[in-house]
VODOZA-131406 format. One record per residue: residue in one letter; z, x, y of N, C-alpha, C, CB in turn. Coordinates in steps of 0.2 Angstrom, whole numbers, padded with zeros to 4 digits, always signed. Atoms other than C-alpha are relative to their C-alpha. Glycine has a CB too. Layout:
BEGIN
AZXYZXYZXYZXY;...
//
This chain:
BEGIN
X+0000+0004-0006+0000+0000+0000+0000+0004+0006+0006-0005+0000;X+0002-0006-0005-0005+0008+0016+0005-0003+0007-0011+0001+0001;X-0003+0002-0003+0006+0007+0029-0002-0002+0009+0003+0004-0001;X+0004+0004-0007-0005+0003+0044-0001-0006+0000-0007+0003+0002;X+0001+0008+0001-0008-0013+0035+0006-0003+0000-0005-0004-0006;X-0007+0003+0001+0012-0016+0034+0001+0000+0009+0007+0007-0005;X+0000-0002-0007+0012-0010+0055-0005-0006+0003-0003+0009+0001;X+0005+0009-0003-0001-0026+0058+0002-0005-0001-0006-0001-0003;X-0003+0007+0003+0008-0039+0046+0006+0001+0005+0001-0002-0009;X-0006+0001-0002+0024-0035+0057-0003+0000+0008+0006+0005-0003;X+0001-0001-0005+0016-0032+0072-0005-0008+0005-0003+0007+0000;X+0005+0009-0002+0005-0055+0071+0009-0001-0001-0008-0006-0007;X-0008+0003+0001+0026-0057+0064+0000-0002+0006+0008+0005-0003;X-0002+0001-0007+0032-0053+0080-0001-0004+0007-0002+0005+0001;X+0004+0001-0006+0019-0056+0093-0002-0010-0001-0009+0007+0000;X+0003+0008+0001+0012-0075+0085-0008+0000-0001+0002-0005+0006;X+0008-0001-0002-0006-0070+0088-0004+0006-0002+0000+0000+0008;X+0007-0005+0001-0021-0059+0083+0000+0007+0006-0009-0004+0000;X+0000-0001-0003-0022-0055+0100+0007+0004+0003-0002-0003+0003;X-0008-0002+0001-0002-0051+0103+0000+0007-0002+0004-0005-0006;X+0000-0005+0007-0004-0038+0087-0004+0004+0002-0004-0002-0007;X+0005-0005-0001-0019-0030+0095+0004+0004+0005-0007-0003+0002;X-0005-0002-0007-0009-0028+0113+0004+0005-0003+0004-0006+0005;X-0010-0004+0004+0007-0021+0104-0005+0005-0004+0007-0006-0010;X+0003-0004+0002-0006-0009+0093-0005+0006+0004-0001-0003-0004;X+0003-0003-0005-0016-0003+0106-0009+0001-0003+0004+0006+0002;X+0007-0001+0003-0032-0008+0096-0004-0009+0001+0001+0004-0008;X+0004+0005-0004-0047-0022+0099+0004-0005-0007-0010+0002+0003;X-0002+0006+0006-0044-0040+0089-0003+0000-0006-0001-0008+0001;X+0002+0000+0005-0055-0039+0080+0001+0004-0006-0004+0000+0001;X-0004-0006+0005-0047-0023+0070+0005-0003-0003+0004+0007+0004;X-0004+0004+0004-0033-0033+0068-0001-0005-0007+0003-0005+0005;X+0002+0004+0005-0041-0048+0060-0003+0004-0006-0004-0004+0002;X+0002-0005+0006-0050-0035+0047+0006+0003-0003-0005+0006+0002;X-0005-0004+0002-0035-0025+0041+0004-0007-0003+0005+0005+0005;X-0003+0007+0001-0024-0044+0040-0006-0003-0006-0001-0006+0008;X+0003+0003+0003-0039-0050+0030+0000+0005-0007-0005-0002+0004;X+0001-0005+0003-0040-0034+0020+0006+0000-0005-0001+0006+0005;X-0009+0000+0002-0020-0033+0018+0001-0005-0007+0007-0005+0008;X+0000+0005+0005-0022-0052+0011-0004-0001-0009-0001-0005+0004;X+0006+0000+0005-0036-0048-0001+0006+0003-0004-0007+0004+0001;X-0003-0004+0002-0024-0033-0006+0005-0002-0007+0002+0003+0006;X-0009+0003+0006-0007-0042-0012-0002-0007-0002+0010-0001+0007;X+0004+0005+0003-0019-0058-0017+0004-0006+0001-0002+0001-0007;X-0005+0006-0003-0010-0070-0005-0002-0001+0007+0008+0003+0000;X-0001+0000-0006-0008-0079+0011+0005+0002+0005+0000-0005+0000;X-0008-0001-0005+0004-0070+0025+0003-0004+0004+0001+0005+0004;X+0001+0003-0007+0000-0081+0039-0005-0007+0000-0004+0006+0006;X+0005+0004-0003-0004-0099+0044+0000-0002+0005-0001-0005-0004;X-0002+0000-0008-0011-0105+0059+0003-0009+0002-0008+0003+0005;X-0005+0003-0004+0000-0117+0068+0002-0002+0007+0004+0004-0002;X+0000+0002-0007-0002-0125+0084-0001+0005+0003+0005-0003+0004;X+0003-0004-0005-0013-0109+0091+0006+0004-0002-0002-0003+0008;X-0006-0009+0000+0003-0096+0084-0004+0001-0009+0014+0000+0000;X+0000-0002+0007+0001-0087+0068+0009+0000-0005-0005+0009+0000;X-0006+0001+0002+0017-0092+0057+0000+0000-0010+0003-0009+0004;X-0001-0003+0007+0024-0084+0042-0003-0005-0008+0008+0000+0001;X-0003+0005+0007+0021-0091+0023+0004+0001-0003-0002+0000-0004;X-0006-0003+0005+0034-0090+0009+0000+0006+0000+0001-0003-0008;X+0001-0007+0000+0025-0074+0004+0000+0005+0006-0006+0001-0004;X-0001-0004-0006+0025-0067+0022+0007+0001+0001-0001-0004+0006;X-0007-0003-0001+0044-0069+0024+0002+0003-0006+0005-0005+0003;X-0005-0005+0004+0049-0060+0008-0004+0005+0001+0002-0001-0007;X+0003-0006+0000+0038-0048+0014+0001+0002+0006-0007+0000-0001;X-0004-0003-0003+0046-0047+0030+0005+0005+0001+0000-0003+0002;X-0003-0005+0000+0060-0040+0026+0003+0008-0003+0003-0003-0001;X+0003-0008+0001+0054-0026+0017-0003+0003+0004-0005+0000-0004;X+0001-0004-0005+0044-0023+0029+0002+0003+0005-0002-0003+0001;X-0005-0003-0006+0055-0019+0042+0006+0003-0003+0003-0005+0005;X-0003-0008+0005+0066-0008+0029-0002+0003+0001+0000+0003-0007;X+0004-0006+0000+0051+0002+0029+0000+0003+0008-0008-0003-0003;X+0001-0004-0006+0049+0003+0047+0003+0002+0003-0003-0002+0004;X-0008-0003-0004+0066+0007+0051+0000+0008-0004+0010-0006-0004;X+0001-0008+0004+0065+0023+0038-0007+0002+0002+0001-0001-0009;X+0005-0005-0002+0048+0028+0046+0006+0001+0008-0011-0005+0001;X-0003-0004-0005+0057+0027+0063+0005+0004+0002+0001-0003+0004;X-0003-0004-0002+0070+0036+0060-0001+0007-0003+0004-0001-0001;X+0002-0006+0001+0062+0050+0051-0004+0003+0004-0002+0000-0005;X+0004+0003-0005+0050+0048+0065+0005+0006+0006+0001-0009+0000;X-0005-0001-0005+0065+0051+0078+0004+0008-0003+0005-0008+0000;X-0005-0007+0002+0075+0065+0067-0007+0006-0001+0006-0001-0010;X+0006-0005-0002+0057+0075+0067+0000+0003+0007-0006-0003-0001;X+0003-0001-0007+0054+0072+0085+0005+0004+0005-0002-0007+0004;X-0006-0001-0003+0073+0076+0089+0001+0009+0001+0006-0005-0003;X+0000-0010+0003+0070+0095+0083-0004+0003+0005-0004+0003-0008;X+0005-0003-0005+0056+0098+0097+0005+0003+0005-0005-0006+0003;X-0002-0004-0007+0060+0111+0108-0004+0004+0004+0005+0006-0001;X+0006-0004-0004+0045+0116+0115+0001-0005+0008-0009+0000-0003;X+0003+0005-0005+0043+0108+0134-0008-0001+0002+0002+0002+0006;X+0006+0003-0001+0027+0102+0130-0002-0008-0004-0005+0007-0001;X+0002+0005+0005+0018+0085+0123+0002-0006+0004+0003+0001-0007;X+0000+0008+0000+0018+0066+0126+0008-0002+0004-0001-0005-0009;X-0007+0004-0002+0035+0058+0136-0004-0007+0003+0005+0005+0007;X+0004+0010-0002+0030+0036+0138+0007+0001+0004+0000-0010-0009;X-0006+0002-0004+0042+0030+0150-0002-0008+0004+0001+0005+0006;X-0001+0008+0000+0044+0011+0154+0004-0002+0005+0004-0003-0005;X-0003+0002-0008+0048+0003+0171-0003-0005+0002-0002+0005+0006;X+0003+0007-0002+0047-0013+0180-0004+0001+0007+0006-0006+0000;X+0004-0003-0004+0033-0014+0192+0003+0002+0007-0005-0005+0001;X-0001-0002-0006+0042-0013+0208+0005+0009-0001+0005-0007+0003;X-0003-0010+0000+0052+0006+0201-0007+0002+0001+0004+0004-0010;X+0006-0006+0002+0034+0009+0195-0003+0003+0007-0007-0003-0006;X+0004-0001-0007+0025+0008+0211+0004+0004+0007-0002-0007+0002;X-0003-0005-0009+0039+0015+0226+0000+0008-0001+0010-0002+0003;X-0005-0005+0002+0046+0028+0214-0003+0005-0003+0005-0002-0003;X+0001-0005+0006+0040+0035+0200-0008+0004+0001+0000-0005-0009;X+0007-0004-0001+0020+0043+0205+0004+0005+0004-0007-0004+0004;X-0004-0006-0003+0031+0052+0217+0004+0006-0002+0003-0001+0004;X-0002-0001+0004+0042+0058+0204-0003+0004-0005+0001-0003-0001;X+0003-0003+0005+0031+0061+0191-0003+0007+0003-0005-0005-0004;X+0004-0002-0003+0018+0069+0203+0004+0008+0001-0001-0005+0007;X-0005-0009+0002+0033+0084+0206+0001+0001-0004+0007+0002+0001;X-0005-0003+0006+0039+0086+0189-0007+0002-0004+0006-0005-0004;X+0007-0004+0004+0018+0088+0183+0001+0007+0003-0008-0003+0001;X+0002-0005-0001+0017+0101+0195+0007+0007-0004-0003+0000+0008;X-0005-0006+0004+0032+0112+0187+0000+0001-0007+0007+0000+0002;X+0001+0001+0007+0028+0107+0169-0007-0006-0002+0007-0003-0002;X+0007+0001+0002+0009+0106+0167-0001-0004-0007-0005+0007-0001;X+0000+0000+0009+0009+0104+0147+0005-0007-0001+0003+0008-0005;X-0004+0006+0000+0022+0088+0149-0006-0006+0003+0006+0001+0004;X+0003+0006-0004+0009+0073+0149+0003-0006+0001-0005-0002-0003;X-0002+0003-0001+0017+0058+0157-0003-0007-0002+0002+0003+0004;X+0001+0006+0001+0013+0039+0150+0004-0004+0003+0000+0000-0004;X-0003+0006-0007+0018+0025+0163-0003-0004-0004-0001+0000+0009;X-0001+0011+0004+0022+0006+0154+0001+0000+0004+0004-0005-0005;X-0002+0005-0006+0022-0003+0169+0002-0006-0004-0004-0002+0005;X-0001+0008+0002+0031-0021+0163+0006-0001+0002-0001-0001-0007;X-0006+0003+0001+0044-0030+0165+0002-0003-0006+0001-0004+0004;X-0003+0003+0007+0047-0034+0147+0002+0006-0003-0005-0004-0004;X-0005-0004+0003+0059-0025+0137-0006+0002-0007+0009-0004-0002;X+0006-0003+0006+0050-0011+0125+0006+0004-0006-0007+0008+0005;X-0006-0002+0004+0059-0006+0108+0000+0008+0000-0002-0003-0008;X+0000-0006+0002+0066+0010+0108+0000+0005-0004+0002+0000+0002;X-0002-0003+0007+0068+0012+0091-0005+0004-0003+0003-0005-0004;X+0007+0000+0003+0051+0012+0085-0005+0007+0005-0004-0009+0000;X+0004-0006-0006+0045+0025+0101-0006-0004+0004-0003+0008-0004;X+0004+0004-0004+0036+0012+0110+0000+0004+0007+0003-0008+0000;X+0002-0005-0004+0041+0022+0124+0008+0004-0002-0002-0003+0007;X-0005-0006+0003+0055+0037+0125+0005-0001+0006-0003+0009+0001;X-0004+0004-0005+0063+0033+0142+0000-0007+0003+0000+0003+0004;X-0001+0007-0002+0068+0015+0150+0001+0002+0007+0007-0004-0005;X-0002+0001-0008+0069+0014+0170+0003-0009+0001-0007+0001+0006;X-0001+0006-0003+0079-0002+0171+0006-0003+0005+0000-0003-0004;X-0003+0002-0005+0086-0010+0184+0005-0008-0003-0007-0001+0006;X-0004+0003+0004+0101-0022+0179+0008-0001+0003+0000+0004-0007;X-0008+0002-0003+0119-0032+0185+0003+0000-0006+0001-0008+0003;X-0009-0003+0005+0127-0028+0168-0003+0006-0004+0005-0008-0009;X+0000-0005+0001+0129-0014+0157-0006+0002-0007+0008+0001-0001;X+0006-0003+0007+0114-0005+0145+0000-0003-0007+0001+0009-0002;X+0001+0001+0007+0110-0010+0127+0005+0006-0002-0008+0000-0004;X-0003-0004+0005+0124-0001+0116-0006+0004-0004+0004-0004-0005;X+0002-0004+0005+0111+0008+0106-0004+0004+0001-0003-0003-0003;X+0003-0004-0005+0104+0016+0121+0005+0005+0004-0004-0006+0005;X-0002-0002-0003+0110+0030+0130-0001+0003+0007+0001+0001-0004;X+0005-0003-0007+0107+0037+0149+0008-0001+0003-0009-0006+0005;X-0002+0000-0006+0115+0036+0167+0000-0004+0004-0001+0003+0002;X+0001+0005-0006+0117+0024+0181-0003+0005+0004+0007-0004+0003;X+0002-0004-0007+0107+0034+0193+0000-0005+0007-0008+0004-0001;X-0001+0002-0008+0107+0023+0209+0001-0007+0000-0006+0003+0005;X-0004+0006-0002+0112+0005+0216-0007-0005+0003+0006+0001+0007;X+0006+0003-0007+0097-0008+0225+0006-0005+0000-0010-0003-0001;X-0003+0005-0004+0106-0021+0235-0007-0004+0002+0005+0004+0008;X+0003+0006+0000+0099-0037+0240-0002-0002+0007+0004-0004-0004;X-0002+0004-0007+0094-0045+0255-0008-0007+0001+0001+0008+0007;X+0006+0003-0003+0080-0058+0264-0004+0002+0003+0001-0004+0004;X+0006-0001-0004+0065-0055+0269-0005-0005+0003-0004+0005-0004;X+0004+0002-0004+0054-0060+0281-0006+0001+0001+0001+0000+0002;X+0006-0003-0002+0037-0057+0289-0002-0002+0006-0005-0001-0003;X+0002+0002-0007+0028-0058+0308-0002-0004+0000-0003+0003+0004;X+0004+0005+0002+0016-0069+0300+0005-0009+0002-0002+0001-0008;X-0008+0006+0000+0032-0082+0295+0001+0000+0007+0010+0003-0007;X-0005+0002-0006+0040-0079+0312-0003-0002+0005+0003+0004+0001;X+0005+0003-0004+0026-0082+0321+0001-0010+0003-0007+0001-0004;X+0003+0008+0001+0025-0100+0314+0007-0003+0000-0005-0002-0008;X-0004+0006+0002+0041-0105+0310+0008+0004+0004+0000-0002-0011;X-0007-0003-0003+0056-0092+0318+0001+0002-0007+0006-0007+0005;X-0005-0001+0005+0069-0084+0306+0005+0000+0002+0000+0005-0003;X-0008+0003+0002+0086-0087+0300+0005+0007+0002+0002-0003-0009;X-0006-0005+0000+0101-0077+0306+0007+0002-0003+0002-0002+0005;X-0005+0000+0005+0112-0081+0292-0003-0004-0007+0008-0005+0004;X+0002+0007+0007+0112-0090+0275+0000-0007+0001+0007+0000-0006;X+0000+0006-0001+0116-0107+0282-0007-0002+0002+0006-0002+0004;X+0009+0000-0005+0098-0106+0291-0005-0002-0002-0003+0006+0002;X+0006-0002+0007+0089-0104+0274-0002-0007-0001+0005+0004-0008;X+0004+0004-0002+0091-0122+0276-0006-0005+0001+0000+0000+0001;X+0007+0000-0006+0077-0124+0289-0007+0003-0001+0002+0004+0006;X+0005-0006+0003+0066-0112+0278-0002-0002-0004+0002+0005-0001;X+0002+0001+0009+0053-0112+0265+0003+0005-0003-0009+0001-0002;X-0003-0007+0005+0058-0100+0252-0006+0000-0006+0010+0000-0003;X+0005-0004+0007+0049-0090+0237+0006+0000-0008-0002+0011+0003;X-0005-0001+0006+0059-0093+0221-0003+0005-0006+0001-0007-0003;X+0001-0003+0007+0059-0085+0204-0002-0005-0005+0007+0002-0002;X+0003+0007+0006+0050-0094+0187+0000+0008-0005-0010-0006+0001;X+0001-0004+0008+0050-0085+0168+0007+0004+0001-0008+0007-0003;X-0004-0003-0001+0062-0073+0166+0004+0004+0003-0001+0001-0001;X-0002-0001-0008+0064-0066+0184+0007-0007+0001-0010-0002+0007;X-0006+0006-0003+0074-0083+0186+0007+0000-0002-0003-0008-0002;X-0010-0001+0001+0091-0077+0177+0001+0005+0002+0004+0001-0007;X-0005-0003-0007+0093-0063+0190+0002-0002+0002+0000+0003+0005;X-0004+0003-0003+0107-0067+0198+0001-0001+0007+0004+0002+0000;X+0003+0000-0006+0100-0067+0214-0003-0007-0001-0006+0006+0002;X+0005+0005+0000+0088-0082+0209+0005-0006-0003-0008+0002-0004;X-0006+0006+0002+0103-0092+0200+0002-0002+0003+0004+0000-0003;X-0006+0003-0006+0114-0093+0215-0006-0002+0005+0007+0007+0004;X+0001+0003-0004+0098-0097+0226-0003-0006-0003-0003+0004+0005;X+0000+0008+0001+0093-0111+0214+0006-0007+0000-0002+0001-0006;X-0006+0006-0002+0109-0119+0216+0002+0000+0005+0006+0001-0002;X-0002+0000-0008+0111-0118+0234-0004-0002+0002+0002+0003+0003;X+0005+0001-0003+0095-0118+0239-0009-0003-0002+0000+0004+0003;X+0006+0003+0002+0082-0127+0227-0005-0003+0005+0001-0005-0006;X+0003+0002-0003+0077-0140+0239-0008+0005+0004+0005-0003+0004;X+0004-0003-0004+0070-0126+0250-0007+0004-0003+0004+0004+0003;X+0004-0003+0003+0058-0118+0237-0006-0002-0001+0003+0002-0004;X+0005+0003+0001+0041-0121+0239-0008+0004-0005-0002-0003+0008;X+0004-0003+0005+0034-0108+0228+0003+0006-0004-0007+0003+0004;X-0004-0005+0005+0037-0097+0213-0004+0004-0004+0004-0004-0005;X+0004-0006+0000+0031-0082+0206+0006+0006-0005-0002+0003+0009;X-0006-0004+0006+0040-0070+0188-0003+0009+0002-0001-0004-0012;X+0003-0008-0002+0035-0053+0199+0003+0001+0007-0008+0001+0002;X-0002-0001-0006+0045-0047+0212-0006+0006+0005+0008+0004-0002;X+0008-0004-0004+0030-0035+0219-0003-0007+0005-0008+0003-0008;X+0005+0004-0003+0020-0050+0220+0004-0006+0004-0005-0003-0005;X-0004+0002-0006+0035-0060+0229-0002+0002+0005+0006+0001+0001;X-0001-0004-0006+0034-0048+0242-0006-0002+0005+0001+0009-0002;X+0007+0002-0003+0017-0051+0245-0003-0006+0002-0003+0002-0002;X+0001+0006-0004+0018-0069+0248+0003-0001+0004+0001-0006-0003;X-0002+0001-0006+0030-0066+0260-0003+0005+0005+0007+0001-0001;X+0004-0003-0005+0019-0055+0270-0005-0003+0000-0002+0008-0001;X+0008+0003-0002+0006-0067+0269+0004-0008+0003-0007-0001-0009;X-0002+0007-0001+0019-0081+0276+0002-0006+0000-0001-0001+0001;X-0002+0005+0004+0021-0091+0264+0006-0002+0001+0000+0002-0006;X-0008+0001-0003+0040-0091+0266+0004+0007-0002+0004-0007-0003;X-0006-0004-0001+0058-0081+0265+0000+0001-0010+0008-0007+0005;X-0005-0003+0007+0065-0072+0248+0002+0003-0002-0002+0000-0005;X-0004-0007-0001+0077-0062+0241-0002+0004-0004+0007+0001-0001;X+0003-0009+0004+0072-0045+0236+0004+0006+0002-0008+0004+0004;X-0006-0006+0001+0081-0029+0232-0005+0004+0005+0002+0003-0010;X+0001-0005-0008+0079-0017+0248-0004+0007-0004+0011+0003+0006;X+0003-0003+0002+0068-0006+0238-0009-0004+0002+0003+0002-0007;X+0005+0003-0002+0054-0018+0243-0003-0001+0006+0000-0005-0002;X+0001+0000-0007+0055-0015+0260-0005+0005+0003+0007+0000+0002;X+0005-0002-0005+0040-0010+0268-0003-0003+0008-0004+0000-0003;X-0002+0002-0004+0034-0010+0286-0005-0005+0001+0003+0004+0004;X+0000+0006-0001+0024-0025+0284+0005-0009-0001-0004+0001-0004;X-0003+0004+0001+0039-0034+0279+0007+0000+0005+0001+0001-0008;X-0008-0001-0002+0057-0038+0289+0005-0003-0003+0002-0003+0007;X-0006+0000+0004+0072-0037+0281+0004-0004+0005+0003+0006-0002;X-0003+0003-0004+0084-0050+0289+0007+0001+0000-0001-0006+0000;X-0008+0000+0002+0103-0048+0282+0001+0001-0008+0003-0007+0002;X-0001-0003+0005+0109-0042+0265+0002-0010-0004+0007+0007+0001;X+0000+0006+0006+0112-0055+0251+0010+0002-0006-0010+0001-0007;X-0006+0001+0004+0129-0053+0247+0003-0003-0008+0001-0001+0003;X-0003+0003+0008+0133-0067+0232-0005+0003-0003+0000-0008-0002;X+0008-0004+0005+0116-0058+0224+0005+0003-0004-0008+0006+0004;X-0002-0006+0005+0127-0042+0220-0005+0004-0002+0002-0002-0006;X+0006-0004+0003+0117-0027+0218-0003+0002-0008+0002+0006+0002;X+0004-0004+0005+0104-0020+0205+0003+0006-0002-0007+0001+0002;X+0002-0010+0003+0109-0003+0195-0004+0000-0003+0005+0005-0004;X+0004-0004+0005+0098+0008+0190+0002+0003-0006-0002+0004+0003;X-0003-0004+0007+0099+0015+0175-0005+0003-0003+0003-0004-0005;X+0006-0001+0001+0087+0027+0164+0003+0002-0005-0005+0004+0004;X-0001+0001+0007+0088+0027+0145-0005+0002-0005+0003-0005-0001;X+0005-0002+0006+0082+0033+0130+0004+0000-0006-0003+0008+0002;X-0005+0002+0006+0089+0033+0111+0003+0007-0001-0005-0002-0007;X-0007-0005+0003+0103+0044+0104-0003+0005-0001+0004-0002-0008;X+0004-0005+0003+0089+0054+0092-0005+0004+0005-0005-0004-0005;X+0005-0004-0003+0079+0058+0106+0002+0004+0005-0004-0003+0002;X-0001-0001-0007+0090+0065+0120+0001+0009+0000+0008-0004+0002;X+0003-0007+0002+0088+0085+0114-0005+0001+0001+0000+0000-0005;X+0007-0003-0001+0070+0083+0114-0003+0004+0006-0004-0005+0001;X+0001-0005-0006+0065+0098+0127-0004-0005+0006-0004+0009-0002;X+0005+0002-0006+0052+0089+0135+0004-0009+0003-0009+0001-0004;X-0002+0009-0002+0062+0070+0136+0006+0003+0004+0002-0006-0009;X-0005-0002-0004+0076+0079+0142-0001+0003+0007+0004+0003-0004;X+0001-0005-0008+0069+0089+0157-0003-0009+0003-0009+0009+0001;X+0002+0006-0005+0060+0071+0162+0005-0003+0001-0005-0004-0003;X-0005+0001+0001+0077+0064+0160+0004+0003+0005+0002+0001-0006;X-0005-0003-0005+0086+0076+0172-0004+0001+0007+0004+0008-0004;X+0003+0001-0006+0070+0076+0183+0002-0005+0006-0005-0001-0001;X-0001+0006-0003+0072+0057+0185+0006-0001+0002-0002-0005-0002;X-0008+0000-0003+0091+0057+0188+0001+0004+0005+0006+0002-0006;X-0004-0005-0006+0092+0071+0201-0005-0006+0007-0004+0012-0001;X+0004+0004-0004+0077+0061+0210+0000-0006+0004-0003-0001-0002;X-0002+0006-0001+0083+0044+0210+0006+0002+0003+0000-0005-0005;X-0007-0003-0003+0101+0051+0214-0001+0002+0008+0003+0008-0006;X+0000-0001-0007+0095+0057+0230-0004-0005+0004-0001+0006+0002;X-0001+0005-0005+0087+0044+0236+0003-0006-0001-0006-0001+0002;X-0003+0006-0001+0096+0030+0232+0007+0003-0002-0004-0008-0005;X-0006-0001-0002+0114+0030+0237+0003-0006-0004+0002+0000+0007;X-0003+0003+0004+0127+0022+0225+0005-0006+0005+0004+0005-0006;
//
């Protein structure tokens, strides 16, 4: 049994989709479907039926799930106790960041630490969706977060974003801005939808200030940029602040964002994950104040 076709049946498990499988693999659909089709010939069974547009397990699928993922836990940790021996500073470091780190911070960052370590190639995930660390999807995590890291993960808090209202000349043109929270009011605002909406910033303004919310958006980047186009008021962590935008007053009930940057137990030895590691901690440390 070949293990790339075990790495496909877990990877439709997962995702629900052909397409899903492919994204997560980093290969076109149709590859998927051929290997899945190949797999099923193989072990002379169904894995997968389809199901209101998802792909959902059969009997024979799930007892082949949990094998499955025996196996891929004993590839990733042999995987990890190989990779964890490297001492060269050279070769592949993935790193994972949600779009607003990716874009203020980290080209500027990376950009110094190529030129003093050529042979270190750097891979940037931009997403805001949580990537497994176990498996080496990526090696370091940048996230930004009101409670404390996954236990299974290790790193540093490197720095703090605080919260506040923004504005624009556009908005103030047309409608004036608020001098306080009570004001907010009188105001359109930009809310949160998907996942963005259980920051704690968007919980306490949906309970206080749903009425006012006449548009929503699961991207704090692309907030920002409805509020430079006028749309209205929202809260954003003071790392969004450019000078298209005006910051009006801090957001106190929000509570700030830490940063944090993380990587697994097995990998924190790796010469070359560890200099990217103390790059990005000295980096973020000086400009953002705790």
């Amino acid at each position: 049994m070949d293990w790339n076709s075990l790495k496909v049946f877990l990877a439709i498990a997962r995702r629900g989709s052909l397409s899903g499988a492919a994204n997560e693999l980093v290969v076109n659909h149709s590859t998927i479907f051929r290997r899945l089709h190949a797999f099923e010939e193989e072990i002379g069974g169904k894995l997968f039926e389809r199901i209101n547009n998802r792909y959902e397990l059969t009997t024979l699928g799930h007892e082949l799930l949990g094998l499955a993922e025996s196996i891929e836990s004993s590839f990733d940790g042999i995987d990890r106790h190989i990779v964890g021996k490297d001492v060269q500073p050279k070769g592949i470091v993935k790193i994972t960041a949600p779009n607003n780190i990716a874009y203020r911070y980290l080209p500027r960052y990376i950009s110094d630490f190529n030129r003093q370590y050529p042979e270190i190639q750097i891979e940037l995930l931009v997403s805001n969706q949580e990537f497994n660390m176990s498996n080496r999807q990526a090696d370091i995590a940048v996230r930004a977060t009101s409670s404390a890291p996954p236990d299974h993960l290790i790193g540093r808090q490197v720095g703090t974003l605080n919260w506040s209202i923004f504005g624009s000349k556009k908005y103030k043109d047309a409608f004036g801005l608020p001098s306080d929270m009570q004001e907010l009011n009188n105001h359109s605002l930009i809310g949160a939808t998907g996942a963005l909406s259980r920051v704690p910033a968007f919980t306490w303004l949906d309970k206080h200030f749903a009425q006012q919310v006449t548009t929503r958006c699961d991207d704090l980047t692309t907030m920002s940029y409805f509020v430079e186009s006028g749309q209205g008021l929202a809260f954003l962590p003071d790392d969004q602040l450019r000078p298209e935008l005006i910051r009006l007053f801090g957001v106190k009930e929000a509570g700030p964002s830490h940063l944090w940057l993380l990587t697994h137990p097995d990998l924190r030895n790796v010469e070359r994950i560890k200099l990217v590691m103390q790059h990005l901690t000295k980096a973020f440390s000086q400009e953002l104040s705790y």
